[in-house]
C-alpha positions as CSV (number, residue, x, y, z in Angstrom):
1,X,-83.6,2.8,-104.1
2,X,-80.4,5.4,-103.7
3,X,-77.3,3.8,-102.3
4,X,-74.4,6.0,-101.2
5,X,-71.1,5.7,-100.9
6,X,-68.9,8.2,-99.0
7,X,-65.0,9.1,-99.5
8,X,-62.5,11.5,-98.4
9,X,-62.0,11.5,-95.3
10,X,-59.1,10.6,-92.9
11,X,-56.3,12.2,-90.6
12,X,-55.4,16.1,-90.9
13,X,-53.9,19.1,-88.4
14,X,-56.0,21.6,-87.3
15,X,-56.9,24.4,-89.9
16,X,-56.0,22.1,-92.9
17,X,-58.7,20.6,-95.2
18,X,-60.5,17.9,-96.8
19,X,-63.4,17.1,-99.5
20,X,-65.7,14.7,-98.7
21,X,-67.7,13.0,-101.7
22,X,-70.6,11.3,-102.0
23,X,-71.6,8.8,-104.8
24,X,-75.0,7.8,-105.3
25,X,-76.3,4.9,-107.6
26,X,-79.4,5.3,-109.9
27,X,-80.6,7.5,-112.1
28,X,-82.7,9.4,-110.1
29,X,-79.6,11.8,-108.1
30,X,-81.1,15.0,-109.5
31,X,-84.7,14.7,-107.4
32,X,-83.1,14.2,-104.2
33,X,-82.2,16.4,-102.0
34,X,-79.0,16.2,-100.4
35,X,-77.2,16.3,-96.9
36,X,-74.4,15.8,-94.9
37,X,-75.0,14.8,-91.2
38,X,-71.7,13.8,-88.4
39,X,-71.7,12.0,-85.2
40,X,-68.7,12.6,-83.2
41,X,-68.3,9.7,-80.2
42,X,-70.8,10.1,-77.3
43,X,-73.1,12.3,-79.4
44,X,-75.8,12.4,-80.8
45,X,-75.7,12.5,-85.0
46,X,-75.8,16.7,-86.2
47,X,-76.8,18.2,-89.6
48,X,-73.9,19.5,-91.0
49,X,-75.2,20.9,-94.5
50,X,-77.5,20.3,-96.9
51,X,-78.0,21.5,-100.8
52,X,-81.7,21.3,-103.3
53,X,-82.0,19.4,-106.1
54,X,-80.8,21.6,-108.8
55,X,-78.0,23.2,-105.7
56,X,-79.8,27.2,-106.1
57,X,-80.1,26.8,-102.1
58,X,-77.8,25.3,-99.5
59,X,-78.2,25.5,-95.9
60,X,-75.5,24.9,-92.7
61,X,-75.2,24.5,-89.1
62,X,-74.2,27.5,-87.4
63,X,-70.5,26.1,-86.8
64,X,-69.6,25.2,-89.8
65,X,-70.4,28.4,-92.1
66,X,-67.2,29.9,-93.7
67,X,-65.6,27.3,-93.6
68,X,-67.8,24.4,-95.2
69,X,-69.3,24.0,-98.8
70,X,-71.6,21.4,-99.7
71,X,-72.1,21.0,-103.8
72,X,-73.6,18.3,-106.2
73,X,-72.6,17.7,-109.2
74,X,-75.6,15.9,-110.9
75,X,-73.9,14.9,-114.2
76,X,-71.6,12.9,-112.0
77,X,-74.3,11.8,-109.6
78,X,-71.7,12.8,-106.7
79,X,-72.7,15.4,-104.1
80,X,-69.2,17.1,-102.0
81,X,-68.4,18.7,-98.8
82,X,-65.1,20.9,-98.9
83,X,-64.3,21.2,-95.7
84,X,-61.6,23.9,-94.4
85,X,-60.0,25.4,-91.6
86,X,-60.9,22.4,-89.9
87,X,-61.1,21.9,-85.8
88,X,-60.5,19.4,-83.4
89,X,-64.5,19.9,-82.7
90,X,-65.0,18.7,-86.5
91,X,-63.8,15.0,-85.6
92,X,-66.8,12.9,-86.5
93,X,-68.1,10.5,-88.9
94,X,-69.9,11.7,-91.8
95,X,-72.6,10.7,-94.1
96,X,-74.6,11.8,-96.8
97,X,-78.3,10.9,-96.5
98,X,-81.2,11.5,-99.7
99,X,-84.4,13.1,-99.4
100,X,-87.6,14.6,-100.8
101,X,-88.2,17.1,-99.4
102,X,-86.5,20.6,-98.3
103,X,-89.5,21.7,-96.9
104,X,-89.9,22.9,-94.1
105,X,-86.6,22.2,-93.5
106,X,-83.6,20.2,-94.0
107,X,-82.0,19.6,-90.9
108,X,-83.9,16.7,-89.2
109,X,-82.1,13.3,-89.9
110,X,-85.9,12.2,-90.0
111,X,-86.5,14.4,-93.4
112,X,-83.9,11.9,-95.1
113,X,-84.5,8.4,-96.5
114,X,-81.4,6.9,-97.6
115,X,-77.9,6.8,-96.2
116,X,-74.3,6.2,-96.7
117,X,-72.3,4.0,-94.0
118,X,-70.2,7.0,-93.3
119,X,-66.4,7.8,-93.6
120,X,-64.4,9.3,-90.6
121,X,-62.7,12.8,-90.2
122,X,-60.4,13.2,-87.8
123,X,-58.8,16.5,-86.7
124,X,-55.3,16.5,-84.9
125,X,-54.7,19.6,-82.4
């Protein structure tokens, strides 16, 4: 069992920033892989970014690269998404999820087994 616990988030103007974190119980953070998903109101819930066990590979959704980085610190069993230049579009919740597997891919919410409740970003024009 992994529980997370999400921080960070809030209210910010458009092309301002904000670090999300992630903190995950157990001792067992450093076999899971790790990813950040949002659902904004009305949608559907979207990979944002994910990172491997040891964070030698991450992996984004086309609309956030440049200006998202996800990162893990496994000392501190905490997993981060620095989040700049934000957008209007980037108002969601967001929540870190656990998995086992990277292969074949990342992305599907499916591929994850354990999830945070989520914390909400909110992006001012």
């Amino acid at each position: 069992q992994v529980q997370l616990v999400e921080s960070g988030g809030g209210l910010v103007q458009a092309g301002g920033s904000l670090r999300l974190s992630c903190a995950a119980s157990g001792r067992r953070f450093s076999t899971y892989v790790m990813g950040w998903f949002r659902q904004a109101p009305g949608k559907e819930r979207e990979f944002v970014a994910a990172i491997t066990r040891s964070g030698s590979s991450t992996e984004y959704t086309e609309s956030v690269k440049g200006r998202f980085t996800i990162s893990r610190d496994n000392a501190k069993n905490t997993v981060y998404l620095q989040m700049n230049i934000l957008k209007p579009e980037d108002t969601a919740v967001y929540y870190c999820a656990a998995g086992v597997s990277w292969y074949p891919t990342p992305r599907p919410s499916g591929s994850y087994d354990y999830w945070g409740q989520g914390t909400q970003v909110t992006v001012s024009s």
